[in-house]
C-alpha atoms as an extended CHARMM CRD file, in Angstrom:
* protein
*
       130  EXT
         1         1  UNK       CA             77.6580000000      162.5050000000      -51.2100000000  PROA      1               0.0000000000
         2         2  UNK       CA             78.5790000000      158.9070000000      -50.5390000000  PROA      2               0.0000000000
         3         3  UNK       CA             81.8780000000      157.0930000000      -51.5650000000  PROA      3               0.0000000000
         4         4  UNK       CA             81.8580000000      153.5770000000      -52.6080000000  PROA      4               0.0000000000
         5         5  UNK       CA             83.0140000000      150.8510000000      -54.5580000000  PROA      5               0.0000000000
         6         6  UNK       CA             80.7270000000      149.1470000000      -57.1370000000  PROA      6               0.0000000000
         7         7  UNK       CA             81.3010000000      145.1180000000      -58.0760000000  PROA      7               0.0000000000
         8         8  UNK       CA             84.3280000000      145.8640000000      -60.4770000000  PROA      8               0.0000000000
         9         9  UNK       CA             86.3520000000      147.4800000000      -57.5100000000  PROA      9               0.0000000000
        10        10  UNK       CA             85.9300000000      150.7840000000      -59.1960000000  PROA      10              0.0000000000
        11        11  UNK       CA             85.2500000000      154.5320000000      -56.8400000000  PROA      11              0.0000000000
        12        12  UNK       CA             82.4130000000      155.9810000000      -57.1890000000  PROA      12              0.0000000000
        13        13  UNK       CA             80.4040000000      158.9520000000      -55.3210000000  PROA      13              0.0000000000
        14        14  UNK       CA             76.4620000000      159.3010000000      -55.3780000000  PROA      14              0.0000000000
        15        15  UNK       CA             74.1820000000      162.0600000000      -54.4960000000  PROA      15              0.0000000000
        16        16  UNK       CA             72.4650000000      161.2420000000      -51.5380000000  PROA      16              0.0000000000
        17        17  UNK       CA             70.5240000000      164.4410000000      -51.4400000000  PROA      17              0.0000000000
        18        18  UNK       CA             68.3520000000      163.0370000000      -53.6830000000  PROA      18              0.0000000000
        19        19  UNK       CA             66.1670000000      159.6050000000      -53.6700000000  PROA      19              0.0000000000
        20        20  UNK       CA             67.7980000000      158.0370000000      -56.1940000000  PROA      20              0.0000000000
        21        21  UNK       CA             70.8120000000      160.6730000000      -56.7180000000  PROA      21              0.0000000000
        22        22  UNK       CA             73.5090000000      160.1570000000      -59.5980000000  PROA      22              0.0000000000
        23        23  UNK       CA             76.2660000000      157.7650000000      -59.3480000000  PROA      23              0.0000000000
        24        24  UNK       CA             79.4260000000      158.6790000000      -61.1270000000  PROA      24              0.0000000000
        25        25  UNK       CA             82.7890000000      157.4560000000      -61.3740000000  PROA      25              0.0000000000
        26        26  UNK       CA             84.9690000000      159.3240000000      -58.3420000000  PROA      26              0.0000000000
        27        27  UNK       CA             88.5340000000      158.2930000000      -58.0480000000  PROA      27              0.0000000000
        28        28  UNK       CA             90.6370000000      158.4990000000      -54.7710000000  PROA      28              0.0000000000
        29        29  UNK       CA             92.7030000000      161.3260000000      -56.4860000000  PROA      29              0.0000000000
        30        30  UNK       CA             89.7560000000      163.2800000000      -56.8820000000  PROA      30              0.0000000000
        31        31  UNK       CA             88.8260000000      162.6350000000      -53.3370000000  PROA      31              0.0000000000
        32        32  UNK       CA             91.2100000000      163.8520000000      -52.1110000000  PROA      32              0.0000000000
        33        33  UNK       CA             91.9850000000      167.0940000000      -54.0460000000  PROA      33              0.0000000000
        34        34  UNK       CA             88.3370000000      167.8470000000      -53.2360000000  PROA      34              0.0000000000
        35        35  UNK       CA             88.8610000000      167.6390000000      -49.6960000000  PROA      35              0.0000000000
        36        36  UNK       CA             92.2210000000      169.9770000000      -50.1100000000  PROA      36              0.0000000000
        37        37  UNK       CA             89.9610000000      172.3650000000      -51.5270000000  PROA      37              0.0000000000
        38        38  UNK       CA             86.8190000000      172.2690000000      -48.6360000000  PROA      38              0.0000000000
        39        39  UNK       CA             89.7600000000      172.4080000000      -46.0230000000  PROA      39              0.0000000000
        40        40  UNK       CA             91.3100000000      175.7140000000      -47.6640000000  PROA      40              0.0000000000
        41        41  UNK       CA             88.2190000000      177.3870000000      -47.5580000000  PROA      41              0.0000000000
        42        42  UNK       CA             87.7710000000      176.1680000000      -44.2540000000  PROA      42              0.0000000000
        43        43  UNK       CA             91.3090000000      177.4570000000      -43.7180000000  PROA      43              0.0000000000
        44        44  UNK       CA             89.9930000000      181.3120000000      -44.9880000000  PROA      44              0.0000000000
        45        45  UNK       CA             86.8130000000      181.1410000000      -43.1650000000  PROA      45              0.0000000000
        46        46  UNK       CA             88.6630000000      180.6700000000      -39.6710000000  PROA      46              0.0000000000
        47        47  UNK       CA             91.2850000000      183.5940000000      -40.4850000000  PROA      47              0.0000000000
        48        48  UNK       CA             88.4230000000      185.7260000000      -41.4710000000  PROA      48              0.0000000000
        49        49  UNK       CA             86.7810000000      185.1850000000      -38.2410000000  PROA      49              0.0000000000
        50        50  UNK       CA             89.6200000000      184.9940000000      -36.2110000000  PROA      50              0.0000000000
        51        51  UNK       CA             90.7900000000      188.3880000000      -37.5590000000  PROA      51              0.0000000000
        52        52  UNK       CA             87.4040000000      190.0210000000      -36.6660000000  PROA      52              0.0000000000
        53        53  UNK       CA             86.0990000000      188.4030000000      -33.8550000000  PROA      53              0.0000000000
        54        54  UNK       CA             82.9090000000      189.4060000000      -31.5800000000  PROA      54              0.0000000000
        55        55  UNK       CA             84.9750000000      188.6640000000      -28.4060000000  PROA      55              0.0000000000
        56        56  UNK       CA             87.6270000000      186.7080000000      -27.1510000000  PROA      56              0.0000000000
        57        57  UNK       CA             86.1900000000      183.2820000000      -26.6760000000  PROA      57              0.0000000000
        58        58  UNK       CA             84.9950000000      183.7380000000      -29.9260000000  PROA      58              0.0000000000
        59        59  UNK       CA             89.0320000000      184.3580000000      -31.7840000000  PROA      59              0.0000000000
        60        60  UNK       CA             89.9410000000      181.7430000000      -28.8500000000  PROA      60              0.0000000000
        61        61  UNK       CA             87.1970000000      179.2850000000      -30.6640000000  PROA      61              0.0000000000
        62        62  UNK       CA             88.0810000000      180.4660000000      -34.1660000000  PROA      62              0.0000000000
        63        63  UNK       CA             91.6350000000      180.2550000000      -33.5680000000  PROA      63              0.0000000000
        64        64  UNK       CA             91.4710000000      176.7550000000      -32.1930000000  PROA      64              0.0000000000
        65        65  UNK       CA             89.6690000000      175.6700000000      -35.6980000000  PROA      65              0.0000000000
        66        66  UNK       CA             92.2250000000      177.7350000000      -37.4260000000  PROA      66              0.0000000000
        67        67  UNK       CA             94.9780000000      175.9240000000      -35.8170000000  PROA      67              0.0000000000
        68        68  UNK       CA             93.5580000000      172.2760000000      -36.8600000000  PROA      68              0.0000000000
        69        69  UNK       CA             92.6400000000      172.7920000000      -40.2270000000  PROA      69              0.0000000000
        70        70  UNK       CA             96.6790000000      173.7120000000      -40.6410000000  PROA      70              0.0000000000
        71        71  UNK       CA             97.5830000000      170.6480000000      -39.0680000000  PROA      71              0.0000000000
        72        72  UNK       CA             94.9870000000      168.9400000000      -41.5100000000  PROA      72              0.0000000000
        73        73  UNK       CA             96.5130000000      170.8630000000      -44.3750000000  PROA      73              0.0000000000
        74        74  UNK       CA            100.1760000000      169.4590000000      -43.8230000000  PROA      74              0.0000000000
        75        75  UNK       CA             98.6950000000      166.1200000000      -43.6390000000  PROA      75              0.0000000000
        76        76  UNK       CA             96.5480000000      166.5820000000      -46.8070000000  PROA      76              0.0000000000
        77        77  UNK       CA             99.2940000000      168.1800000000      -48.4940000000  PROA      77              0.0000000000
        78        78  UNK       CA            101.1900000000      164.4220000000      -48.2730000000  PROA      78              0.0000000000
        79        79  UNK       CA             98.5750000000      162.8840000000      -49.4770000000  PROA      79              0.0000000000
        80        80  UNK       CA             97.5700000000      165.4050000000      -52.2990000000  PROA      80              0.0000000000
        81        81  UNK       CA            101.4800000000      164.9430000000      -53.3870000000  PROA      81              0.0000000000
        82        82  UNK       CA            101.0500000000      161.1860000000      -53.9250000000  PROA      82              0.0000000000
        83        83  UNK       CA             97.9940000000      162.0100000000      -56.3400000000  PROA      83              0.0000000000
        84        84  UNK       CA             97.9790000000      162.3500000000      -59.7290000000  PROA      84              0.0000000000
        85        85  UNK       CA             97.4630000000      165.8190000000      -59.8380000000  PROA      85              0.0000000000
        86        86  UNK       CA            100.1970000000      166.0350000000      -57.2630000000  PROA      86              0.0000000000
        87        87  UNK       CA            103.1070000000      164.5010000000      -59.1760000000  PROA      87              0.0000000000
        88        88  UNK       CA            101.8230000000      166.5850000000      -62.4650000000  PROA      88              0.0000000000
        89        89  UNK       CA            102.1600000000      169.4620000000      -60.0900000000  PROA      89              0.0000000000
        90        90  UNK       CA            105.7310000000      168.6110000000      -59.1120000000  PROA      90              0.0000000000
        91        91  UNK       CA            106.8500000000      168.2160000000      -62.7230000000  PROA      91              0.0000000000
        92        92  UNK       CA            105.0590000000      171.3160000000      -64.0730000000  PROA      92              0.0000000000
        93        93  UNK       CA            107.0630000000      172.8560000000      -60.8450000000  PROA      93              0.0000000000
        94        94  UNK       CA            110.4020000000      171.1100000000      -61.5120000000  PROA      94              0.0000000000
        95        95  UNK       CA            110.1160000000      172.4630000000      -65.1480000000  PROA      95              0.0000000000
        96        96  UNK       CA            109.1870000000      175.8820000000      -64.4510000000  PROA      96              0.0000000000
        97        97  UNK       CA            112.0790000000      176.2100000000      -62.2400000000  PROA      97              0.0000000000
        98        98  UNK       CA            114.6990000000      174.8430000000      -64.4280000000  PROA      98              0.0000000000
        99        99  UNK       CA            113.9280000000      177.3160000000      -67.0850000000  PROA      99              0.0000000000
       100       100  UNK       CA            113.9400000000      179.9620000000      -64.3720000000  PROA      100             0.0000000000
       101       101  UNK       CA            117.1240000000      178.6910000000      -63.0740000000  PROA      101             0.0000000000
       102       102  UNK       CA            118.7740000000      178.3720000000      -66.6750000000  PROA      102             0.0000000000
       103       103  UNK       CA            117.0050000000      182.2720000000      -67.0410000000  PROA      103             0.0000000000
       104       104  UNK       CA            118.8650000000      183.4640000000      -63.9640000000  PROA      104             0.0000000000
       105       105  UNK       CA            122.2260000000      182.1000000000      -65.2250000000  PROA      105             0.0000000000
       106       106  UNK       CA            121.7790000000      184.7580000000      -68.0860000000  PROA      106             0.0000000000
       107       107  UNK       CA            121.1430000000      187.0440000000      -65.5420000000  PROA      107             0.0000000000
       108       108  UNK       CA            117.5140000000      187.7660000000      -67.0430000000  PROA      108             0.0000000000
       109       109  UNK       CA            115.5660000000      188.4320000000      -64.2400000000  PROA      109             0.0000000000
       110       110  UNK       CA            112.9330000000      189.9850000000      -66.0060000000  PROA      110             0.0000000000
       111       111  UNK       CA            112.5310000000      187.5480000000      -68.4370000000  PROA      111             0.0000000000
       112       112  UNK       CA            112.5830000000      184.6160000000      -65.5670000000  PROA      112             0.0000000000
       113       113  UNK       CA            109.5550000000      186.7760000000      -63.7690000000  PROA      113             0.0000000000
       114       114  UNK       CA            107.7630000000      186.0390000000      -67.4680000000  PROA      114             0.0000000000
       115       115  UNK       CA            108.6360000000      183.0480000000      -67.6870000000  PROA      115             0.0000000000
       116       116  UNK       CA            107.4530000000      181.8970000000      -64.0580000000  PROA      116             0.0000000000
       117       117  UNK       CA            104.0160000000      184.2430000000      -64.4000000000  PROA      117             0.0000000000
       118       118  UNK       CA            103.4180000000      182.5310000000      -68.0250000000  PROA      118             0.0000000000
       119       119  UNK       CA            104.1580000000      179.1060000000      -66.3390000000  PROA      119             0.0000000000
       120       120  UNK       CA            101.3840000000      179.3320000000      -63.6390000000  PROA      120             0.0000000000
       121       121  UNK       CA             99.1360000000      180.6890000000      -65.7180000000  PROA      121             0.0000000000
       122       122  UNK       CA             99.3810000000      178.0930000000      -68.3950000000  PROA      122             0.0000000000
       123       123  UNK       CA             98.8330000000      175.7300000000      -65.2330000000  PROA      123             0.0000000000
       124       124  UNK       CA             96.0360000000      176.8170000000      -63.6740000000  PROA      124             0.0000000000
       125       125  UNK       CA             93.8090000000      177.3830000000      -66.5250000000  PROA      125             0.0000000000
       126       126  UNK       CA             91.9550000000      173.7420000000      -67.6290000000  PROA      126             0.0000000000
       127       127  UNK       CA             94.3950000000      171.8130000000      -65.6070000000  PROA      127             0.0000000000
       128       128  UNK       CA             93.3710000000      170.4180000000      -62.2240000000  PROA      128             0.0000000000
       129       129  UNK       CA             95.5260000000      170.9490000000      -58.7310000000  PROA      129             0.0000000000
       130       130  UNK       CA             95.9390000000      173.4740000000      -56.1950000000  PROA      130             0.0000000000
């Protein structure tokens, strides 16, 4: 994919696999949760490898590529906060805990754990974020 920005100052990504690959609205938020996302998996594939290695430059090379994509991850986790899927993140977060907080006063525990599972699921199913 490409990113540009067409004559109304609008983002926008376009398959350049193809010859004349789609063009589609792509906004900087979704740039960057996208990249979040590639640099996980990035993150699993160099643990994987780096807890089964071949030899020891290989966990020495694997380790090395584990140790930047963290570094990468703090700094996309900044960024990813000041997106819009960030801040909904926070206040979905913020929410979740005050009812667990307000829960734990009542000495609930049991019904906090409910409330906290039923929270992230409602989240992560048909809402975007990490």
């Amino acid at each position: 994919y490409a990113i540009g920005i067409d004559s109304d100052g609008k983002m926008y990504r376009q398959d350049v696999a193809e010859e004349n690959g789609e063009i589609e609205p792509y906004p900087i938020d979704d740039v960057i949760d996208i990249v979040c996302e590639w640099n996980y998996e990035l993150i699993l594939d160099a643990e994987a490898h780096r807890s089964d290695p071949k030899d020891f430059n290989d966990y020495n090379e694997y380790q090395s590529r584990y140790e930047s994509l963290k570094a990468d991850e703090k700094r996309l986790d900044r960024l990813f906060d000041k997106t819009s899927y960030g801040k909904e993140l926070i206040e979905v977060a913020t929410e979740l805990a005050d009812r667990v907080i307000a829960q734990l006063g009542n000495k609930e525990l049991e019904k906090a754990a409910v409330t906290v599972a039923e929270g992230i699921r409602e989240y992560s199913t048909g809402k975007r974020g990490r």
